[in-house]
VOGURO-293676 format. One record per residue (C-alpha): residue number from 0; residue in three letters; x, y, z. Coordinates in steps of 0.001 Angstrom, whole numbers, plus 524288, in hexadecimal, padded with zeros to 5 digits. Each point is the difference from the previous one (the first is absolute). Last residue first. Example, Ala and Ser with C-alpha at 12.3 -4.5 7.8 and 13.67 -1.06 7.14 Angstrom:
{resi->1; resn->SER; east->83566; north->7FBDC; up->81BE4} $
{resi->0; resn->ALA; east->7FAA6; north->7F290; up->80294} $
REM end
This chain:
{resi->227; resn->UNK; east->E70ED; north->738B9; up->34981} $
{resi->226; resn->UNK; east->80BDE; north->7F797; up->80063} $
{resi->225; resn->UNK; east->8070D; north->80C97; up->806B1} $
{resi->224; resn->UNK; east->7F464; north->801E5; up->809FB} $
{resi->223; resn->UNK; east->7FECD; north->7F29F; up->80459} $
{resi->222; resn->UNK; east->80DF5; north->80012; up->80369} $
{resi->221; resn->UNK; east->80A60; north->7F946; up->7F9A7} $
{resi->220; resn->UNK; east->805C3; north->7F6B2; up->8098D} $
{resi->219; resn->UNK; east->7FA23; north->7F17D; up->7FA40} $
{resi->218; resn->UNK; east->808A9; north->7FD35; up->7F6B3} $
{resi->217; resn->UNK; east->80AD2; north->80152; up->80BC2} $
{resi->216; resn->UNK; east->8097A; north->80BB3; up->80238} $
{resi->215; resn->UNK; east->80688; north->7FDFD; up->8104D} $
{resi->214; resn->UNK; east->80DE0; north->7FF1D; up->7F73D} $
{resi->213; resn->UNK; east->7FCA2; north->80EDD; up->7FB06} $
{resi->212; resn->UNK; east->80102; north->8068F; up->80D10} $
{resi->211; resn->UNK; east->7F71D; north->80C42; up->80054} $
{resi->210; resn->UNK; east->7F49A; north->7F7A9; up->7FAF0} $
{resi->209; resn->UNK; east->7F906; north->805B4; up->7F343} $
{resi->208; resn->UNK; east->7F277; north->804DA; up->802A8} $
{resi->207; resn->UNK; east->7FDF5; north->80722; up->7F440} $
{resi->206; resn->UNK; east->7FE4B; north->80CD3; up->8049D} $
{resi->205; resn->UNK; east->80B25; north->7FCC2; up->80B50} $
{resi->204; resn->UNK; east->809FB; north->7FBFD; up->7F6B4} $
{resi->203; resn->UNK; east->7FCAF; north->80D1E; up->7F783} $
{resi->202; resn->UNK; east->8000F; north->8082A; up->80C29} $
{resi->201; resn->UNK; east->80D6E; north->7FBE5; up->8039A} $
{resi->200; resn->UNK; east->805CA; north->80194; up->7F116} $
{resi->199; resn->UNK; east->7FA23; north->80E1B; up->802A6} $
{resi->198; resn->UNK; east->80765; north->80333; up->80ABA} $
{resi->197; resn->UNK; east->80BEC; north->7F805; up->7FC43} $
{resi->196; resn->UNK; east->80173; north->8088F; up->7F2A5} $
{resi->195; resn->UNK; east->7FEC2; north->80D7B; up->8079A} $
{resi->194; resn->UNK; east->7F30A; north->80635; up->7FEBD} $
{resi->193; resn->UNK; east->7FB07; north->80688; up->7F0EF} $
{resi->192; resn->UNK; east->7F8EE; north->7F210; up->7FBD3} $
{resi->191; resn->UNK; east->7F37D; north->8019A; up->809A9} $
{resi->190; resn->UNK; east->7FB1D; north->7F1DD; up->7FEFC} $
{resi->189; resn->UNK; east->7F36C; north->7FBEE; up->7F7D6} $
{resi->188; resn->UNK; east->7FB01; north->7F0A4; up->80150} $
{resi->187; resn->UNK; east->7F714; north->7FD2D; up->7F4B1} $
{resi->186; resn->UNK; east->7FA6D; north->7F22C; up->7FEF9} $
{resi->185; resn->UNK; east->7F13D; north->8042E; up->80690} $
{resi->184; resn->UNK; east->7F92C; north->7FC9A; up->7F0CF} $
{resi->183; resn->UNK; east->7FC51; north->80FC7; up->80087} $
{resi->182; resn->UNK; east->80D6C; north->8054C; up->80353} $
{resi->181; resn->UNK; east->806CA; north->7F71E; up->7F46E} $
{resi->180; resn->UNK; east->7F592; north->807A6; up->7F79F} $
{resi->179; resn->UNK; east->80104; north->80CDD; up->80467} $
{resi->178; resn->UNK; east->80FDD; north->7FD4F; up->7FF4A} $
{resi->177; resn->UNK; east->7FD08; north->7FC2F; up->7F04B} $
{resi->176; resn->UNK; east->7FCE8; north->80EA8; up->7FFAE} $
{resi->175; resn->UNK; east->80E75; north->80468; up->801E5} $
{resi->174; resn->UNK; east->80804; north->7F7F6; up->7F573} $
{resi->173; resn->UNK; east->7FA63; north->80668; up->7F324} $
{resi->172; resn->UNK; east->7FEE0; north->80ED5; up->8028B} $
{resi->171; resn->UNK; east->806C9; north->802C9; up->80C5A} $
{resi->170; resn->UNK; east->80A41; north->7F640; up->7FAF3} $
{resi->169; resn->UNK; east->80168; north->804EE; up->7F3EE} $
{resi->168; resn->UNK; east->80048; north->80E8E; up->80534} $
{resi->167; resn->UNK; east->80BCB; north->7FD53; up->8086B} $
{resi->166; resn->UNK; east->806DD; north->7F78D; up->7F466} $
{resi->165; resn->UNK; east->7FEB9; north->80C66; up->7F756} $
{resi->164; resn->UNK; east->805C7; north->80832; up->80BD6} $
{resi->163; resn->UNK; east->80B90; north->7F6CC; up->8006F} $
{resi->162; resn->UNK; east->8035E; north->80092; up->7F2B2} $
{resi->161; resn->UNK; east->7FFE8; north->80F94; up->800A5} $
{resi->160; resn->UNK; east->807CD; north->80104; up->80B8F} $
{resi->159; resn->UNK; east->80B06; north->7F7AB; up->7FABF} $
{resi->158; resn->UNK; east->80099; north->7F16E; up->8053E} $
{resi->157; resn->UNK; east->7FE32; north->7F8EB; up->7F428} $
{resi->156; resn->UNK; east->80E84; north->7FF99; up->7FABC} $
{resi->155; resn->UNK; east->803E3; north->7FADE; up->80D20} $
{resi->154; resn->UNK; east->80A52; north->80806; up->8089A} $
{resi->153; resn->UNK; east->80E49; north->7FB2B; up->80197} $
{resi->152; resn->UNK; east->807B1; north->7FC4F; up->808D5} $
{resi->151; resn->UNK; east->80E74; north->7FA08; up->7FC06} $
{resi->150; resn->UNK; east->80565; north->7F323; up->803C6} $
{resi->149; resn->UNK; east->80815; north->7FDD5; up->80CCF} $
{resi->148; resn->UNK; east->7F9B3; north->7F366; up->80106} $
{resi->147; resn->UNK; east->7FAB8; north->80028; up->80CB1} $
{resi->146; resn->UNK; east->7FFCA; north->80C61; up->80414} $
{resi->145; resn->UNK; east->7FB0B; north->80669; up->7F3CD} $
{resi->144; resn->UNK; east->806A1; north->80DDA; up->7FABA} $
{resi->143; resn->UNK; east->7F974; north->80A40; up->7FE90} $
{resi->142; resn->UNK; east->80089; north->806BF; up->80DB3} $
{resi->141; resn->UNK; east->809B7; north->7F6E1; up->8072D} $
{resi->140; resn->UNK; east->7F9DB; north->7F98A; up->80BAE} $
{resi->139; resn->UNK; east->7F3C1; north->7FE1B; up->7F8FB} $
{resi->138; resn->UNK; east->7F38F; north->806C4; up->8042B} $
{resi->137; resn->UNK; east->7F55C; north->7F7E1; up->80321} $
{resi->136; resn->UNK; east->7F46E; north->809A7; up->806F6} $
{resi->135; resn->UNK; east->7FED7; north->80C05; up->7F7A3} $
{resi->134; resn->UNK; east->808C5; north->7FDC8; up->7F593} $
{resi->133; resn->UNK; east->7FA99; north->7F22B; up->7FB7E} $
{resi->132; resn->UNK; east->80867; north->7F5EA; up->7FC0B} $
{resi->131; resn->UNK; east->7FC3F; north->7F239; up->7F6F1} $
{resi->130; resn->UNK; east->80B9B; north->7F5D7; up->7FE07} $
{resi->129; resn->UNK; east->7FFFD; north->7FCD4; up->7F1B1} $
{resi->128; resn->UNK; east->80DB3; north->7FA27; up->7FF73} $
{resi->127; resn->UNK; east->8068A; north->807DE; up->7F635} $
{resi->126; resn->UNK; east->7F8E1; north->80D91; up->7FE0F} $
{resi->125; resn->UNK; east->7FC6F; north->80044; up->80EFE} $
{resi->124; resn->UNK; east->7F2BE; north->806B6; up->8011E} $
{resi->123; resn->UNK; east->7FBE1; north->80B45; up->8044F} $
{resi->122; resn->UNK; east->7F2DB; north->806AE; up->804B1} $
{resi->121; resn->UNK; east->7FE6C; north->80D4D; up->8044C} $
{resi->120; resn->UNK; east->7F5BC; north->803B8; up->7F74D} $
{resi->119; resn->UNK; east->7F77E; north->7F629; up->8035B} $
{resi->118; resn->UNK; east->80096; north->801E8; up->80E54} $
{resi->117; resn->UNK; east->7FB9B; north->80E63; up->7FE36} $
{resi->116; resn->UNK; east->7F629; north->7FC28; up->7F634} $
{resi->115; resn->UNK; east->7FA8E; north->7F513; up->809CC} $
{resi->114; resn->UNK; east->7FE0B; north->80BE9; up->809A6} $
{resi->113; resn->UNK; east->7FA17; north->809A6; up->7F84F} $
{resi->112; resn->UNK; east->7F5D8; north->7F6AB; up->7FB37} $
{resi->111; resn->UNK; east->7FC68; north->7FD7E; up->80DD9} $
{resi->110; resn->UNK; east->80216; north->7F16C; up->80629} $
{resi->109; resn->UNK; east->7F492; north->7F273; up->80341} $
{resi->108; resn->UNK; east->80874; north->7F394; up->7FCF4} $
{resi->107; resn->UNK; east->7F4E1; north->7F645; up->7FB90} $
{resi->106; resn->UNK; east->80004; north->7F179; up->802DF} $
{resi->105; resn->UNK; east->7F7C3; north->7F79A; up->7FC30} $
{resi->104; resn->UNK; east->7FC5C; north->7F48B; up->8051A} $
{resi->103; resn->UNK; east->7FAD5; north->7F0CD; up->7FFBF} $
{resi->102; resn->UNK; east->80258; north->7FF6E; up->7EF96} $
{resi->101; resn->UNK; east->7FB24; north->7F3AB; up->7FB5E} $
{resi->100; resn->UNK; east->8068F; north->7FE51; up->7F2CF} $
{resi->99; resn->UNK; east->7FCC3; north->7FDAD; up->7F1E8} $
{resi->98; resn->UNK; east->7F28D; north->807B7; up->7FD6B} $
{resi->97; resn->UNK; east->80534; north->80A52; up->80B9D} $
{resi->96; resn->UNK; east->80B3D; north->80314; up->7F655} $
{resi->95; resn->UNK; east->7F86B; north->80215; up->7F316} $
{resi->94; resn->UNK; east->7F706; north->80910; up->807CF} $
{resi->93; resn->UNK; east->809E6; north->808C6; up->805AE} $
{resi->92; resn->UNK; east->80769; north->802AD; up->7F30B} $
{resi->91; resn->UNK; east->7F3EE; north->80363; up->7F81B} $
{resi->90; resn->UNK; east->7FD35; north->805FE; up->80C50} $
{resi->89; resn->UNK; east->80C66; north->80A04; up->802A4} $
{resi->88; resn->UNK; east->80CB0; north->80103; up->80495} $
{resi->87; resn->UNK; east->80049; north->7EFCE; up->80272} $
{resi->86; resn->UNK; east->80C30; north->7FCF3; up->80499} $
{resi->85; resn->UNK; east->80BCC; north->807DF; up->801D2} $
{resi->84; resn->UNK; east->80403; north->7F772; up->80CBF} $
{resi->83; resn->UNK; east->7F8E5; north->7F2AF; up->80291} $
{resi->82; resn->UNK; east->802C5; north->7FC4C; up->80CF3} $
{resi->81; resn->UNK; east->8019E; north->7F05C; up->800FE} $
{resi->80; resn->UNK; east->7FC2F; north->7F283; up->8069F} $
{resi->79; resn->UNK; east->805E5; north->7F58F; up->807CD} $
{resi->78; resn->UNK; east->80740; north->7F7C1; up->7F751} $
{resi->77; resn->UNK; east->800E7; north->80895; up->7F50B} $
{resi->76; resn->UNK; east->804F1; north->7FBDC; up->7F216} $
{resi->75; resn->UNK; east->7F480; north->7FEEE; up->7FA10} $
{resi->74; resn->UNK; east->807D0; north->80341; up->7F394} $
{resi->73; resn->UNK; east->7F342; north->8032C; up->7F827} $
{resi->72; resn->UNK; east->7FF45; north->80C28; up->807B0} $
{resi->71; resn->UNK; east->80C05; north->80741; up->7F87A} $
{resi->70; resn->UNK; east->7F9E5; north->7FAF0; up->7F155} $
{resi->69; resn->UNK; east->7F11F; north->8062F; up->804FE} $
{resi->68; resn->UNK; east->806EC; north->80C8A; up->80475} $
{resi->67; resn->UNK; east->807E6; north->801D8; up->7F324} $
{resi->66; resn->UNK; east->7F433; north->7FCC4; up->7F826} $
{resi->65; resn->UNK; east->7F749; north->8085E; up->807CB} $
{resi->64; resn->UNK; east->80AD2; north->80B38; up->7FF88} $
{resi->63; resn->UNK; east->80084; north->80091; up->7F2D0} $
{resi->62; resn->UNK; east->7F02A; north->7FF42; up->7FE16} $
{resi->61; resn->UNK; east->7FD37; north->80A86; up->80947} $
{resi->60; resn->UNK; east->809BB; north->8090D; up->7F944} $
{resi->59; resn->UNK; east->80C8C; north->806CA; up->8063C} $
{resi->58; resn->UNK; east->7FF20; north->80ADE; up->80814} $
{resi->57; resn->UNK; east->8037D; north->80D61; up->7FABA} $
{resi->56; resn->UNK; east->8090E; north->80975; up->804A2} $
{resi->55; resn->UNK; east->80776; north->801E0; up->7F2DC} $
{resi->54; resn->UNK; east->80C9C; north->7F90F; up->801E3} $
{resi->53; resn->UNK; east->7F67D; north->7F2C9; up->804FC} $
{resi->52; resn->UNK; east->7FAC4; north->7FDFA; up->7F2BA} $
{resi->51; resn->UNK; east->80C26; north->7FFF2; up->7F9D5} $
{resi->50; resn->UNK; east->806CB; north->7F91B; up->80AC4} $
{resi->49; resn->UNK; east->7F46B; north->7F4D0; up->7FE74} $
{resi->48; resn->UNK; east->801E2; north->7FEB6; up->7F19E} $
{resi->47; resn->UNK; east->80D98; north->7FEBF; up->7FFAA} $
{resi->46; resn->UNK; east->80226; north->7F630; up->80A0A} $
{resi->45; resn->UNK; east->7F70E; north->7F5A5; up->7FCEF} $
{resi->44; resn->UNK; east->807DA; north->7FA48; up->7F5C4} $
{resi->43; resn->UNK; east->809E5; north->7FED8; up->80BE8} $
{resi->42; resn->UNK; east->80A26; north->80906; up->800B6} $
{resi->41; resn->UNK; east->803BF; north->7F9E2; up->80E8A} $
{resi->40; resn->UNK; east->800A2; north->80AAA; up->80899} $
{resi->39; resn->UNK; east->7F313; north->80459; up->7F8AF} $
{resi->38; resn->UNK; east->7F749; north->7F429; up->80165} $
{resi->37; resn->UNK; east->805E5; north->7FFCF; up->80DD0} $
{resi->36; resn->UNK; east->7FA14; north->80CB9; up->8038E} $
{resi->35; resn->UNK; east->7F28F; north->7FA5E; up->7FB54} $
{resi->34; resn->UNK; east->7FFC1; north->7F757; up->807AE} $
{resi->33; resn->UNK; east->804F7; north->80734; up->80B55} $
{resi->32; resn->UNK; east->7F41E; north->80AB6; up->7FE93} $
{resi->31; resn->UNK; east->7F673; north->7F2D3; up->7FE83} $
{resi->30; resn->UNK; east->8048F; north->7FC6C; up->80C6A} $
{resi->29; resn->UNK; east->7FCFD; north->7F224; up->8045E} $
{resi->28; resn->UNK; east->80559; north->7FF32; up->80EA9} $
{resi->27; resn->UNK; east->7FEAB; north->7F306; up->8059B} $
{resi->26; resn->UNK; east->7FB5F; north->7FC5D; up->80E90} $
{resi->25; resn->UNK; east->80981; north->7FC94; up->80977} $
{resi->24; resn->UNK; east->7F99F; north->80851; up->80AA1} $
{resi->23; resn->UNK; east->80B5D; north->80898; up->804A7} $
{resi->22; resn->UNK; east->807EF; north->80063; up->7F2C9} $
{resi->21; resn->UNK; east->7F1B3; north->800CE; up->7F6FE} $
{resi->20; resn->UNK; east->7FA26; north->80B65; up->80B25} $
{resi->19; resn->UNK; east->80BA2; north->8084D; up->7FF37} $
{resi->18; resn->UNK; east->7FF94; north->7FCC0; up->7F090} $
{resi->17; resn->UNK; east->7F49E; north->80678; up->7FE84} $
{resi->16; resn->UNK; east->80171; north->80A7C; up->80ABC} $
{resi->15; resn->UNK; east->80A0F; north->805FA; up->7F766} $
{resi->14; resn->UNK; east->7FA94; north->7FDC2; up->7F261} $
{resi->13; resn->UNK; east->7F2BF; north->8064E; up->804C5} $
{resi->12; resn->UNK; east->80910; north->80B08; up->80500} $
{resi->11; resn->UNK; east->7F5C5; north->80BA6; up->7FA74} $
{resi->10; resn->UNK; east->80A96; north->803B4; up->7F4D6} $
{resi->9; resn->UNK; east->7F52D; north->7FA4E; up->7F473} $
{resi->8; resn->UNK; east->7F3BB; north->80355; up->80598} $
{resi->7; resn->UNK; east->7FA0B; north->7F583; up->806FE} $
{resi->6; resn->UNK; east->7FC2C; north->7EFB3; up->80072} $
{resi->5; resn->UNK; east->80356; north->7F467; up->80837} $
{resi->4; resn->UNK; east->7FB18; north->7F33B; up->7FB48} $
{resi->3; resn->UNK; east->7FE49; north->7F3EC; up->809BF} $
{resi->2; resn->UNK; east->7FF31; north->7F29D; up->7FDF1} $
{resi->1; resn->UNK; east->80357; north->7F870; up->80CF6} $
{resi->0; resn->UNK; east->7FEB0; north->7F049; up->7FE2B} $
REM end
């Protein structure tokens, strides 16, 4: 089974080359981002607390997320592995996950501050169905409006310049250093994030040693590297 994690500043593409490698590979996407999006679409209890917390830049606590992690991976409902998305941003977070599961990589999406602001800032998303848009490389058809639903664009409540410089600095702060320590165990695979999306989705497959045609995938094709 493939357990992977893929890490980055928040507008890097980890979501992107997430589910690239989930369709291609089969594996299952658990995004703690999506989790939490669903908690809102749906006014859970949950709901209120995390768009609080989430309107002024911050990340949400360890303990939160642990909880919500821990309840999403008690599904088991992978048949031949997953990419954790979201998850951990710092030790507390790191450590709880590699006491429950054996983690063979991780993968971290290597782009400039300037660059994930940039992308940041010119997300959108569809106010009816959710679809996500970016300005810079997904435009839709009609500017504002979705293509598939015809709903109307709009930008989150966290993406302002301020939020997003208070996530920057969290994750220099609190998400950064654990990459010394993924580094040192030989489970870290860094890929240069600011290349097109099949560029770097190609160097992730190869870094891990992922076939190029998912139906020749065995239990036995990871390379020695990735299981490391």
């Amino acid at each position: 089974m493939y357990k992977y994690i893929i890490m980055g500043i928040q507008g890097c593409g980890k979501g992107t080359q997430a589910k690239l490698l989930c369709d291609k590979y089969d594996f299952t996407h658990i995004s703690i981002g999506d989790i939490f999006r669903w908690h809102i679409a749906n006014h859970t209890k949950l709901a209120a607390k995390i768009n609080r917390i989430i309107s002024k830049g911050q990340m949400v606590g360890d303990d939160l997320v642990a909880k919500v992690v821990s309840e999403r991976m008690s599904w088991h409902n992978w048949n031949y592995g997953f990419v954790l998305d979201g998850f951990p941003r710092n030790f507390a977070q790191a450590e709880f996950l590699f006491e429950s599961y054996n983690i063979n990589a991780v993968i971290h999406m290597d782009a400039p501050d300037s660059l994930v602001t940039e992308r940041v800032m010119a997300r959108r998303v569809c106010s009816q169905c959710g679809l996500d848009y970016n300005l810079i490389g997904h435009r839709p058809k009609v500017e504002g409006i979705c293509d598939v639903c015809g709903g109307k664009l709009l930008q989150r409540s966290d993406d302002h310049p301020e939020a997003i410089q208070k996530r920057i600095e969290d994750y220099h702060a609190k998400t950064e250093p654990m990459l010394t320590f993924f580094r040192r165990i030989n489970i870290l695979h860094s890929v240069d994030a600011t290349r097109s999306i099949p560029e770097v989705f190609e160097e992730i497959r190869k870094s891990l040693g992922l076939p190029a045609q998912p139906k020749a995938m065995n239990s036995n094709t990871l390379s020695t590297e990735a299981l490391t």
